[in-house]
N, C-alpha and C positions, 0 to 999 in steps of 0.2 A: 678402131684406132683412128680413122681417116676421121671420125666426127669430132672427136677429141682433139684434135690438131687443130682442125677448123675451128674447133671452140674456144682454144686457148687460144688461137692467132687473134682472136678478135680485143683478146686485151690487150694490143698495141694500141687500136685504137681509142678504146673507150679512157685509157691512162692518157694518152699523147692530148686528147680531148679537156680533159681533168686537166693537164697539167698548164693548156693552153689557153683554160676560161679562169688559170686564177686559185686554182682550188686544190691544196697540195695535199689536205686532209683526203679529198676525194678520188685522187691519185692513188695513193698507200691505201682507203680502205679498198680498192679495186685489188688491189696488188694480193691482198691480203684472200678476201674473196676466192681471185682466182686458183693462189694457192692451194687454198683450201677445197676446194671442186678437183683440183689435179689429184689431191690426196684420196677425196671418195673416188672419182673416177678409178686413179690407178687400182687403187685398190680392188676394188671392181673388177675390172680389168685381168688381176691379177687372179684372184679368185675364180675367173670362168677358166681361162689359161691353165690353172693347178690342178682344176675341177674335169677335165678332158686330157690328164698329163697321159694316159695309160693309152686312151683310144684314139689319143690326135692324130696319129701317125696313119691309122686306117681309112682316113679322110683322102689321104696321097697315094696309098698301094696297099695290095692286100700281101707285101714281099715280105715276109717275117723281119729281113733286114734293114728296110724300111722303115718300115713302122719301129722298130727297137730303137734307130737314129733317132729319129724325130721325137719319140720319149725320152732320148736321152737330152736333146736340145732343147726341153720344154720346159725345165724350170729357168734357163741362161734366159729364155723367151719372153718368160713370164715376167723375171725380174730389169729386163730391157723396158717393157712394156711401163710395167711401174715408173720407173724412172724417167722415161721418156716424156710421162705427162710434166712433171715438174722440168725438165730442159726446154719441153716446149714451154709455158707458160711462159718462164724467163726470159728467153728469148723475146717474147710478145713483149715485157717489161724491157726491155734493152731496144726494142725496135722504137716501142711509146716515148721511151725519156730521149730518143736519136742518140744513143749509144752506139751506131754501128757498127765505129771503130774500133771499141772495144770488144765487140760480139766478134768482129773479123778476127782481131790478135786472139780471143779464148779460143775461137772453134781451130783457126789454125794451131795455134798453139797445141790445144787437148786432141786433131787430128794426127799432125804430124811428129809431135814428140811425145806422146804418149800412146794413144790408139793403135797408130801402123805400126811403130815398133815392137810393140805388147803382143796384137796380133800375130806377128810372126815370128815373134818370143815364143808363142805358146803354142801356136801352130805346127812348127816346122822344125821349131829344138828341143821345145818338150812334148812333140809329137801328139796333141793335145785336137789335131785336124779341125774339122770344120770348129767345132767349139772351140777351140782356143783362138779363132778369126773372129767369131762372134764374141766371145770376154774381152777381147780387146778391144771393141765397138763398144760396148757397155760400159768398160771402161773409161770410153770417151765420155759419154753419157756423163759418169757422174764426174769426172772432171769438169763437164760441163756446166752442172749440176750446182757444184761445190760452189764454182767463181763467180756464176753469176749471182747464187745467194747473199755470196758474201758483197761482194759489192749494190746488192739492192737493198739488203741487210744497213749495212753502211749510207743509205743514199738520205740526203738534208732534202727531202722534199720540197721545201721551200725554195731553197737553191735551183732546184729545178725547172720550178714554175719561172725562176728571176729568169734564167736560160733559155725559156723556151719564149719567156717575153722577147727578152734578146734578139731573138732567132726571126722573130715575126713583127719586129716591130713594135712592141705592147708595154704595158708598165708593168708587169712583175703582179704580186699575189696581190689577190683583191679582197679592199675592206667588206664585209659584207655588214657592218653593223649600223645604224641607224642613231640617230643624235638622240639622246635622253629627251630633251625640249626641243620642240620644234617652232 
């Protein structure tokens, strides 16, 4: 999971780059790309996860009661795990375009009115214990998930590259095309 983070954080840069030389096509197909990697990854991911649901638990104790936990937390795990690749990527897309403000209001926003509450909705009232702490983190996830699709879903690329000229001083998207006659 830790390579997968590192891997996706790295499209902050390679977009913020794109978005900085001019090139808003090369921005969105990065975006796109990394998505897509998040999708085989999770997947992935998820499948070895599903693939050890029965014996994962014997990794941590040989306690019958143990091991039963940790089977029982293992597909909430799995499906964190999945989703996690796409929150992060996004984020790398929200960090690239200098979104930060808005990464700050979703992650607050989806930590404290959705997540912690949910958590100990399901924890403590529906008696749901350690997994209903974890549902409510996963929850956050795809709140997570959701908003920033939707707004990168929505993003005028071109606008971006103007902004990030803005930002640095620069003239906004570059011509790349060359005179018929020279």
């Amino acid at each position: 999971m830790c390579v997968v983070t590192c891997m996706f954080g790295q499209n902050s840069t390679r977009i913020s780059n794109e978005l900085g030389a001019g090139y808003p096509n090369a921005a969105y197909v990065a975006v796109l790309v990394t998505l897509m990697m998040a999708f085989t990854c999770g997947v992935v991911e998820f499948g070895l996860i599903i693939s050890v649901w029965k014996v994962w638990g014997k990794a941590f104790s040989n306690v019958h009661q143990v091991v039963s936990y940790v089977s029982s937390m293992t597909p909430v795990l799995a499906i964190a795990v999945f989703v996690d690749a796409f929150q992060t990527t996004l984020q790398g897309v929200a960090r690239g375009c200098g979104w930060q403000k808005l990464g700050a209001y979703v992650n607050l926003g989806s930590f404290y009115l959705v997540g912690i509450p949910l958590s100990a909705l399901l924890a403590f009232v529906f008696h749901m214990n350690g997994q209903g702490l974890f549902l409510g983190l996963v929850t956050t996830l795809i709140v997570q998930v959701v908003c920033f699709l939707f707004v990168t879903w929505r993003t005028d690329w071109e606008k971006e590259v103007n902004k990030a000229a803005i930002r640095v001083g620069g003239t906004g998207v570059q011509d790349n095309t060359l005179p018929l006659l020279v």
